[in-house]
C-alpha positions as CSV (number, residue, x, y, z in Angstrom):
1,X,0.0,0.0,0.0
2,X,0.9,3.7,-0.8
3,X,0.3,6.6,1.7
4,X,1.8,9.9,1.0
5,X,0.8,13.9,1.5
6,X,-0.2,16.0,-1.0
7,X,0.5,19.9,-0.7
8,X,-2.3,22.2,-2.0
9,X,-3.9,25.2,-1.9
10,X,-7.2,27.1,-0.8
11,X,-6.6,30.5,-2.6
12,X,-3.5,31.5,-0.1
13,X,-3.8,28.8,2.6
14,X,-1.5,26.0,2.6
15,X,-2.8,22.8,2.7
16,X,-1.3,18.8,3.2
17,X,-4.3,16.2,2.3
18,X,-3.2,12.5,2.7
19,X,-3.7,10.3,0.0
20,X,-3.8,6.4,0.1
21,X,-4.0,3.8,-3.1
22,X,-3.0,0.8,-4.0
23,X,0.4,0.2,-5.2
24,X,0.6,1.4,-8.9
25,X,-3.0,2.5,-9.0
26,X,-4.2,5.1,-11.9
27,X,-8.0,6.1,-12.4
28,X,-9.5,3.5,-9.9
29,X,-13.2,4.7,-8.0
30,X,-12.3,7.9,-5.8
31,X,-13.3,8.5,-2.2
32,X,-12.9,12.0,-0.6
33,X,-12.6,11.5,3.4
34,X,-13.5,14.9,5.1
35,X,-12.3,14.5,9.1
36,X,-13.6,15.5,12.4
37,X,-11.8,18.8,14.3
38,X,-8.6,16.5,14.6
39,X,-8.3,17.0,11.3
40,X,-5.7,15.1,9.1
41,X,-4.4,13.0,11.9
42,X,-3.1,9.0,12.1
43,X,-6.0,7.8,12.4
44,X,-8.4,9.1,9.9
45,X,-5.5,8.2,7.5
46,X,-6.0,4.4,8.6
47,X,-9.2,4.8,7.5
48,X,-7.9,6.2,4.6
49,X,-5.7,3.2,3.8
50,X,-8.6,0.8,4.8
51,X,-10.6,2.0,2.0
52,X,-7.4,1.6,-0.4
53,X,-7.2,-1.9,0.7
54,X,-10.6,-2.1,-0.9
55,X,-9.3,-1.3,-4.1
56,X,-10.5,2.6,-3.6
57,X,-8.0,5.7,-4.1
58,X,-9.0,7.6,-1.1
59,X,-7.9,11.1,-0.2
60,X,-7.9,12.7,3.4
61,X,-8.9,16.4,2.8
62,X,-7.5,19.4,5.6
63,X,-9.3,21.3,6.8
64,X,-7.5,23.9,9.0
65,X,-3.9,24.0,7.5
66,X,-1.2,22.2,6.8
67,X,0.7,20.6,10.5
68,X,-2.8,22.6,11.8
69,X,-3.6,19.1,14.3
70,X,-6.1,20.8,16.9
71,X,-6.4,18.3,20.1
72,X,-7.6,18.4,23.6
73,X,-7.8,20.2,25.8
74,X,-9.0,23.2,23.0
75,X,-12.7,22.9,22.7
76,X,-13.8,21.9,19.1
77,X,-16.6,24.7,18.7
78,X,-13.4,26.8,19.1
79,X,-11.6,25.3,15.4
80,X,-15.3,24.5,13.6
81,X,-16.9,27.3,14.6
82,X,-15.9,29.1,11.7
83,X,-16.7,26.9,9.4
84,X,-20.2,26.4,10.8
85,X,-20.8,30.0,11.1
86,X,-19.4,30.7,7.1
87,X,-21.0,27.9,5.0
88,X,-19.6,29.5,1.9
89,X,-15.9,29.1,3.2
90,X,-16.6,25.7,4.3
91,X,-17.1,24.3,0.8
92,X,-14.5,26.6,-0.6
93,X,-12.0,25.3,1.7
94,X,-13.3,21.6,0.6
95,X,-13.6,21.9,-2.6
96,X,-9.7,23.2,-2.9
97,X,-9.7,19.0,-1.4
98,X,-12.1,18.0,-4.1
99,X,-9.9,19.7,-6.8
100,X,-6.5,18.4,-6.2
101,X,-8.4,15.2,-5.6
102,X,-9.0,14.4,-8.9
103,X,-6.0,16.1,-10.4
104,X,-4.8,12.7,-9.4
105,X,-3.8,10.3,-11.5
106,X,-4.8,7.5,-9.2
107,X,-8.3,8.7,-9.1
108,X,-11.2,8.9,-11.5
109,X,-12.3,12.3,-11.5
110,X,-15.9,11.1,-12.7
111,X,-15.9,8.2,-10.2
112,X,-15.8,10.1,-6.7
113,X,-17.9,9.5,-3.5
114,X,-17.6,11.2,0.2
115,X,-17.2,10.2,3.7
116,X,-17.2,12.5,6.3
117,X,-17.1,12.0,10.3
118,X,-18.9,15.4,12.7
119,X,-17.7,18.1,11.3
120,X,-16.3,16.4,8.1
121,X,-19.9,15.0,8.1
122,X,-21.3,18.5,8.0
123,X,-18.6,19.0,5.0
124,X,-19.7,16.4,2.8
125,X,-23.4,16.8,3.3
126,X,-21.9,21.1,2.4
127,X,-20.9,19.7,-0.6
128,X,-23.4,17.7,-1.9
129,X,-25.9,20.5,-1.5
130,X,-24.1,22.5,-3.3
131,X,-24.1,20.5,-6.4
132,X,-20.8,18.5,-6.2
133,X,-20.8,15.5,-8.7
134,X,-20.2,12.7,-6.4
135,X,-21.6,9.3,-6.8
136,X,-22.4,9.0,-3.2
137,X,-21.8,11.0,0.4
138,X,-21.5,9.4,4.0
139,X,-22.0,11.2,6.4
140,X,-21.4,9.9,9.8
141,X,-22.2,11.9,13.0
142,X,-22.1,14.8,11.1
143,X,-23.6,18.1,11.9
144,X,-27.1,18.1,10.2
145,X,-27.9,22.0,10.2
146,X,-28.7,23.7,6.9
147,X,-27.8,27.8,6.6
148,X,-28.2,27.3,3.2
149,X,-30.7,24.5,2.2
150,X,-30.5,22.4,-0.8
151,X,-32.3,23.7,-3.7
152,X,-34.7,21.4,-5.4
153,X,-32.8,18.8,-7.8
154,X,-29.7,20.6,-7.0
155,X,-28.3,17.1,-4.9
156,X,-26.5,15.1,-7.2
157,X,-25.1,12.7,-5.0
158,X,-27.0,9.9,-3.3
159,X,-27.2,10.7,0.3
160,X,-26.6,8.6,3.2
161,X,-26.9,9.8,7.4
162,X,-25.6,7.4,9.7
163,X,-26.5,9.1,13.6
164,X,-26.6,7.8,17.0
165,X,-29.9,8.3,18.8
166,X,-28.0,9.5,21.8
167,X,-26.3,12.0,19.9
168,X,-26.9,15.8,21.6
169,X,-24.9,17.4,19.1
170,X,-26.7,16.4,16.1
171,X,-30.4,16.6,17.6
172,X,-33.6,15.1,17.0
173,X,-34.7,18.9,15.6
174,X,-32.1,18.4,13.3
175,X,-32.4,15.7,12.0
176,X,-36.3,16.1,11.4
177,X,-35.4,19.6,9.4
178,X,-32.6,17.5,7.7
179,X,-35.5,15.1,6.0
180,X,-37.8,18.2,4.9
181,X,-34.7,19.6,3.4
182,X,-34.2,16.2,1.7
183,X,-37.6,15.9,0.9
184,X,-38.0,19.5,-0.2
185,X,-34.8,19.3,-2.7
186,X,-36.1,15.6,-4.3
187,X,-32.7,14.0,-3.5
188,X,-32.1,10.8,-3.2
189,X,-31.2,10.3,0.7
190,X,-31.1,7.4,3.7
191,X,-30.8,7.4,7.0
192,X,-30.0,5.1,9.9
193,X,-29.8,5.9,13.6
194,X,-28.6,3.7,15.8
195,X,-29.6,3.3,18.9
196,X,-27.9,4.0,22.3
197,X,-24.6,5.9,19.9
198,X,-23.2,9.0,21.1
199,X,-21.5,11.8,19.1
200,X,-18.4,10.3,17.6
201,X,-19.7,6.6,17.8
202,X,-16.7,5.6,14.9
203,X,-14.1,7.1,17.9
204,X,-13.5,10.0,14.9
205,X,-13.1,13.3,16.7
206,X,-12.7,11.9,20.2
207,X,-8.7,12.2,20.4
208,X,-8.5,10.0,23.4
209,X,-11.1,11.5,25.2
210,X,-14.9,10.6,26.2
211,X,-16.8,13.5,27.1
212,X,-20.5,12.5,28.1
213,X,-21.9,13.8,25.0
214,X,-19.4,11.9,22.8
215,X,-17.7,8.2,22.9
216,X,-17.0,5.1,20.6
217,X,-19.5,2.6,20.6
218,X,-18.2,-0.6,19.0
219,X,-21.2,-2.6,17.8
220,X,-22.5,0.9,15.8
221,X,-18.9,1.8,15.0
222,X,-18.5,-1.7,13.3
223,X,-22.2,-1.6,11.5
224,X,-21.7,1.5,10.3
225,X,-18.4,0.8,8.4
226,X,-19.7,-2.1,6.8
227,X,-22.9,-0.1,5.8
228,X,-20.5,2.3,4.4
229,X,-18.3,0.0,2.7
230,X,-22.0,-1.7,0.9
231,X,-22.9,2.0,0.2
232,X,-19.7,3.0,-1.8
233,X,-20.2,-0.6,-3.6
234,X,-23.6,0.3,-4.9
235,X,-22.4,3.6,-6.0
236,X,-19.8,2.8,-7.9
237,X,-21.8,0.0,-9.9
């Protein structure tokens, strides 16, 4: 397996994505991986090289900065903040990820889906409604709020939520506005909650640390990456 970073840019910004694929790979199926606030760290790059294993060329987009690696003790809502409050910057700032994405060789720039795990959830679901032309998005524990809704037929992607009933960061409002805003823009969308799953049920975005709204839950951790894992398959029939 291959794992190496890749320099790019957001207008000025500096940024160092990770990107994983299997040795000698050119234009295989695409998946962009949007992380939590610990942004490009070792372990969503595992993730990464799971889904190469698959036969997948999948890229880790940054979000903050390249060697930006935000961590406890700083609060998240301190690093996302910005992003949640500017939904405009948020998908420039992932679509700079999208673009040297499939400037790849390794990828197929017509053959790309999203995950996306809290925050990076929020990003892909960003994306989608804003007309990206991905196959598929995933997003899991993700932020669910809309500033800017979908507009009708505007989704391109198919859409799948995976959220943990005990979640109190992505609540049951939410998630009911979420399906009208679905609904309302005709897209083609899933989801499934599982019950007794806290925020950050994958252990994305926890850093080592359970807080009582957040924590990995390994029954919904496991389910969900297989769902995933089916998900990208049908997408990329």
């Amino acid at each position: 397996m291959m794992g190496t970073r890749v320099s790019y840019l957001d207008e000025q910004h500096r940024l160092e994505g990770y990107l994983a694929a299997p040795n000698s790979a050119r234009d295989l199926p695409g998946v962009l991986v949007v992380p939590s606030w610990l942004n490009v760290n070792e372990s969503i790059c595992r993730r990464a090289d799971r889904l190469a294993e698959l036969g997948y060329t999948a890229f880790v987009a940054d979000l903050f900065g390249a060697g930006v690696r935000p961590s406890p003790p700083q609060s998240p809502m301190t690093v996302v903040g910005p992003f949640l409050d500017d939904r405009l910057r948020f998908r420039r700032r992932l679509s700079a990820g999208l673009k040297a994405f499939q400037q790849r060789a390794e990828c197929n720039a017509d053959r790309i889906a999203a995950i996306g795990y809290c925050i990076g959830g929020c990003g892909v679901l960003e994306l989608a409604r804003a007309g990206a032309p991905f196959r598929g998005v995933v997003s899991l524990h993700g932020i669910l709020t809309a500033p800017i809704p979908a507009k009708p037929r505007a989704v391109e992607a198919k859409v799948l939520v995976l959220h943990g009933d005990a979640d109190p960061v992505a609540q049951t409002e939410s998630l009911i506005d979420f399906q009208k805003e679905m609904r309302l823009a005709k897209a083609n969308w899933q989801i499934n909650i599982y019950g007794d799953a806290k925020h950050s049920f994958t252990g994305e975005g926890l850093g080592g640390h359970r807080t009582p709204e957040a924590g990995r839950h390994p029954q919904t951790e496991a389910r969900s990456w297989q769902t995933t894992v089916e998900f990208l398959r049908e997408v990329f029939e």
